[in-house]
N, C-alpha and C positions, 0 to 999 in steps of 0.2 A: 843575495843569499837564497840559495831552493829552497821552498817555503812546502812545506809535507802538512794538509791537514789531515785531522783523524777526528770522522766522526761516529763517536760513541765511544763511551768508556767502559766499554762489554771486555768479556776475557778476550777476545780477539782483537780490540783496539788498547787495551794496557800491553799486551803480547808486542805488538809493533811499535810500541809507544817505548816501551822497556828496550828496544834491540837498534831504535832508529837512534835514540839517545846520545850513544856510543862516538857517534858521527858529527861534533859538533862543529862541524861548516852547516848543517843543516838548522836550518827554524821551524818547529815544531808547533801546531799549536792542536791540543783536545778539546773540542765540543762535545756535552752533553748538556741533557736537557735537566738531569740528575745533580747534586755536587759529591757523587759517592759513584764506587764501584760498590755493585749489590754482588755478595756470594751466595750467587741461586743453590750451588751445589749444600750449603748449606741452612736452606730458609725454608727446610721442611721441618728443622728441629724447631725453627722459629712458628712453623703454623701450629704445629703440639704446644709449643710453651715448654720446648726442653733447652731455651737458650735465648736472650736476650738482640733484639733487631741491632743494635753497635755491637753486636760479634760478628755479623753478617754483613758489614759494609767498610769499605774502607775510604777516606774520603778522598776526592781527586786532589781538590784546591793543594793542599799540604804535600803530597805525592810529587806533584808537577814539581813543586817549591824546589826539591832536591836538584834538578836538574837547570842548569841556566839558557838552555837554550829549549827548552816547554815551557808555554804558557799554555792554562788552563781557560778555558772560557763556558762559563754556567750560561748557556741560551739554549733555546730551541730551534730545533732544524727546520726551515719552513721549504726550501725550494733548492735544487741542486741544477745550474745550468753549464751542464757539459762542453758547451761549443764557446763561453766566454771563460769557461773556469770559474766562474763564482757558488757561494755557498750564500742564500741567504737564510737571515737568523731572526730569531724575534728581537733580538737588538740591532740590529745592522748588518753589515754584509763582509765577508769575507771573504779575500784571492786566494788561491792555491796554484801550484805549479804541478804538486802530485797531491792527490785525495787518495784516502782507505776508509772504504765504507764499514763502518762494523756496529752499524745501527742493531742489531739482533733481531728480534721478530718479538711479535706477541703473540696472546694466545687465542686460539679460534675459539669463537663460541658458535653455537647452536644457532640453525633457524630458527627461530620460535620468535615471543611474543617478550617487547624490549622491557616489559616488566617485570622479567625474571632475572634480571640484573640488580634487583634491590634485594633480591634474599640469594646472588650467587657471587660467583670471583672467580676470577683466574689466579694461577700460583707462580707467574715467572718475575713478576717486578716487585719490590719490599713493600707497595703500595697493596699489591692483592696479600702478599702473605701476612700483612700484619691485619687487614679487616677480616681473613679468616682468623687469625689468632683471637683477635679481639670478641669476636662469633663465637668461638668456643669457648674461650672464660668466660661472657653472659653465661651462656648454658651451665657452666660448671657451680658459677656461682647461685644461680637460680636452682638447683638439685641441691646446695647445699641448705640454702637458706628455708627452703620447702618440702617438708615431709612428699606434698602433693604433687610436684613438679617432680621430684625423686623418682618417682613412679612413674614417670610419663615417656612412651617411648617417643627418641626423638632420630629422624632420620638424616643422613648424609647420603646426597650420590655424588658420586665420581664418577664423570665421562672422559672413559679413556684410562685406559688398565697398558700404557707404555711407562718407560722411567718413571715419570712423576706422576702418574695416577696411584701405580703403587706405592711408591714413597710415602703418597701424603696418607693414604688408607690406612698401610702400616702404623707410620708415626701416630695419628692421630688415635685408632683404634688403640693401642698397645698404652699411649699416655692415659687414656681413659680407662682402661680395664686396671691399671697400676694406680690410678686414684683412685677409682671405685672400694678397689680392694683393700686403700688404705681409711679408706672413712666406713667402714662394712655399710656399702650401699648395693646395690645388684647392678653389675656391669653390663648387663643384658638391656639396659635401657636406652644404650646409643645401637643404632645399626647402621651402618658405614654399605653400597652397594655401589661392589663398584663394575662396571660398567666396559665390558672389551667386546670389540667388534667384530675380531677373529675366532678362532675358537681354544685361544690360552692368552694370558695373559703375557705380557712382554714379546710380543711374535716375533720370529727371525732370530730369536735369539737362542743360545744352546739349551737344546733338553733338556740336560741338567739344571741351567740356572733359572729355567721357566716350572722344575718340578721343585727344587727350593722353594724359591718364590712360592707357590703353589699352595705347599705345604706348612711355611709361614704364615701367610695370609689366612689359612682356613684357622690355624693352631692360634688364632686372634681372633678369629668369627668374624672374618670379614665375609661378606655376603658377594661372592663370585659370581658374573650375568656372562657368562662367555656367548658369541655370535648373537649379539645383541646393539642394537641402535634404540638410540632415543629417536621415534617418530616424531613426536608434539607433544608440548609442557602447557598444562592446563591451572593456574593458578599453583597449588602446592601437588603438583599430580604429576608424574611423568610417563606418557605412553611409550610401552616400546613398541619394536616392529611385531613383535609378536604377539603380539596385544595385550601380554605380561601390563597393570599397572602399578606403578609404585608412589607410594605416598611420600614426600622431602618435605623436610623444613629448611634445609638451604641444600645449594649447591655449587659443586668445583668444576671446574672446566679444566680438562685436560688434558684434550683428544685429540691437541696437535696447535700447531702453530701457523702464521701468517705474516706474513710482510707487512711493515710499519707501516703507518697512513702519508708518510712524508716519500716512501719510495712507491708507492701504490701510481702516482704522477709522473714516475722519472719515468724516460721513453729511453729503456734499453730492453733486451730481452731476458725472458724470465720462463720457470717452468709453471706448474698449475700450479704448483705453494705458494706464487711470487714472490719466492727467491730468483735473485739475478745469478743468471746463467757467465761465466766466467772461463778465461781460455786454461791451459794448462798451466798458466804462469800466476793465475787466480784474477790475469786482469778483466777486466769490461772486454767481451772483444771486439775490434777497430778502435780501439780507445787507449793510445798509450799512457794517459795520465789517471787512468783512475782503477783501484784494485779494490776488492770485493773479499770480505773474511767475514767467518763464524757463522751464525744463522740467517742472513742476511743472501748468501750465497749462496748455490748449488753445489756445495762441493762433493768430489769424489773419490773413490781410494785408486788406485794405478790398475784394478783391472777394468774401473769405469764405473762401478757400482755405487749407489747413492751413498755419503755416510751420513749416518742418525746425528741431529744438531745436540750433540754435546762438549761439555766445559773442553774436554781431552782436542778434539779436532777445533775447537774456537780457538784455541791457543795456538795449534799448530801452524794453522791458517795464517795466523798473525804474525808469528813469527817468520813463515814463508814469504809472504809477502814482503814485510820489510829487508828479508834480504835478499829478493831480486829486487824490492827498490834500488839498495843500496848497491846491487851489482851494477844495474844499467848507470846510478849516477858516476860511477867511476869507472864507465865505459869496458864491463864485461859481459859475456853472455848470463842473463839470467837462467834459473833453473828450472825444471819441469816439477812444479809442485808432486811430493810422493807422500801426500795423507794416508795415515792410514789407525785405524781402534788397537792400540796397544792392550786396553781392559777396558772394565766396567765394574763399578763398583756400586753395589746398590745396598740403601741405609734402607732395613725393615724392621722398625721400630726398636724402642730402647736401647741395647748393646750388641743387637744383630746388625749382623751386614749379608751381602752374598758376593763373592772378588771371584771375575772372570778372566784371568789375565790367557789365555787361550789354551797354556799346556797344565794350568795351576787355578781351581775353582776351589774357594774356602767358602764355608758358610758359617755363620756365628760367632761368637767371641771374637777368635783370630782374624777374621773376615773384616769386623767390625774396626780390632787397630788399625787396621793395615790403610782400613777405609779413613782413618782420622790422620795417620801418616800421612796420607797424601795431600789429605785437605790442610794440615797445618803447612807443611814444606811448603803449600804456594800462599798461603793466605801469611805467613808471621814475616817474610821478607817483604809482602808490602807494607804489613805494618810498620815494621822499620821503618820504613821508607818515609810512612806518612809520619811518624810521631817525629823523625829526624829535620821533615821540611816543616813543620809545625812549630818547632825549638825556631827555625830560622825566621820563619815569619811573625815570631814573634818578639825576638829580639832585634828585628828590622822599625817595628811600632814603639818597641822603649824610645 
């Protein structure tokens, strides 16, 4: 039996996981190092505290259950050797006939000095979102508990004013100026700066939705550092290139992403991100057993141009991929992968959003459902999924 492994349970690896299923002459099996699908799109409401870390995961083990021909396997990916086919893992070692990489990426941090790792985080795995969360309830509860601490201003940076710089700035800004207001405390005591490199925030992306944005974010009092770099972080100090300094009590890292430490060793080609470079069918090229999805990739839309690593194109990827697996195993031509940004939806605190769908740009309320529409439509069919293989395996243990 063709044995299909997928490693990573990222939107891009449930995306092929969910379409390869269908097919069962085929043996499936998902590695992560995780037992959960983390919903990043959703785990900014989790760094504010407008929503509990089990709304934000769904767990593999139960998921796979549904299906009889997935099996799930909770290890870690140590070594990937292309020319034997194997996968090795921190438990043993596994064959494959066709591999789909959809490890995802992490996130880049700063040159600087490795002690700014205990007052910072990154915001892509439940693991950073929940030590920031955790971060700002100390704080929230330390102002409440303390007249004197009440009074103390306390700062946030954010490096990297893309998707998720703003997301977390907004969220986070907008949760705290709404408690402030409800305990009459002065909400002027958090200052949030955030941190873009270009000279607006969200670059590349339509004027409109970069003067939205814009106009949300000040109408919060986030503190906007546009055509600014962090040069060197000096204890709680951050210099910029301009010689601007700013004083932190913690910080986010947000400024972009990097190839996992597990594909940093695999000897295929890649661009500067170390994302692996991929032919039009999304495989490895000269490689016909192995395919490349979501952030892990270089993907790009049909006229060649890079696309932004988002939930929308990770899925797509995945789903592409699995079905020119499925074309070549019953001997047809695969397809010329046609990625392409259908929208963008970005949550700016409380019940705002800002939906880019390209002929159709909402901002606010409406913005906002449309934003939650989408995230339910994919997140409550896995649920399903997982609460229905859950019922099975546990009626398999009576």
């Amino acid at each position: 039996m063709h044995h299909v492994v997928i490693l990573g349970g990222s939107y891009a690896g449930i995306a092929a996981l969910r379409k390869l299923q269908k097919e069962k002459t085929l043996r499936i099996t998902l590695i992560d190092r995780h037992p959960y699908h983390y919903l990043q799109t959703e785990g900014y409401e989790l760094i504010a505290g407008d929503t509990y870390f089990d709304n934000t995961i769904v767990n593999l083990t139960s998921l796979c259950a549904n299906f009889p021909n997935v099996t799930f396997r909770h290890a870690v990916v140590e070594e990937i050797d292309k020319e034997a086919r194997t996968v090795t893992l921190s438990d043993g070692t596994v064959a494959y006939d066709t591999l789909i990489i959809a490890l995802g990426a992490v996130t880049k941090r700063f040159e600087c000095d490795t002690e700014v790792y205990n007052y910072s985080s990154g915001a892509k795995s439940l693991r950073g979102a929940l030590k920031l969360n955790r971060f700002f309830q100390d704080e929230l509860y330390k102002r409440l508990e303390s007249a004197k601490h009440a009074k103390e201003n306390f700062n946030i940076i954010i490096g990297g004013a893309g998707l998720s710089g703003v997301e977390i700035a907004a969220s986070m800004q907008h949760f705290f100026n709404d408690y402030y207001r409800s305990n009459t405390l002065s909400c002027k005591t958090l200052n949030i700066h955030l941190i873009a490199s270009r000279e607006t925030v969200l670059h590349g992306m339509h004027p409109r939705v970069i003067a939205l944005t814009t106009k949300r974010l000040e109408s919060l009092h986030v503190a906007i550092h546009t055509q600014s770099r962090i040069k060197s972080i000096d204890a709680h100090e951050a210099l910029l290139e301009s010689g601007e300094k700013i004083p932190f009590d913690f910080m986010i890292f947000a400024g972009g992403t990097t190839t996992t430490p597990v594909l940093e060793s695999f000897d295929v080609p890649k661009n500067r991100k170390g994302q692996i470079l991929v032919d039009p069918y999304l495989k490895v090229p000269d490689n016909e057993h192995i395919y490349v999805v979501g952030d892990a990739a270089a993907l790009k839309n049909a006229e060649g141009n890079p696309l932004p690593p988002t939930a929308m194109t990770a899925i797509a990827s995945g789903r592409t991929a699995a079905e020119n697996l499925l074309r070549i195993y019953h001997g047809k031509t695969p397809k010329v992968a046609k990625l392409r940004i259908k929208g963008i939806a970005i949550a700016l605190g409380g019940k705002y959003a800002v939906i880019d769908i390209h002929i159709l740009r909402l901002s606010g309320y409406p913005a906002y459902l449309m934003k939650k529409i989408i995230e339910k439509s994919y997140k409550w069919p896995l649920w399903y999924l997982a609460r229905k293989g859950y019922r099975q395996i546990a009626a398999c243990e009576i």
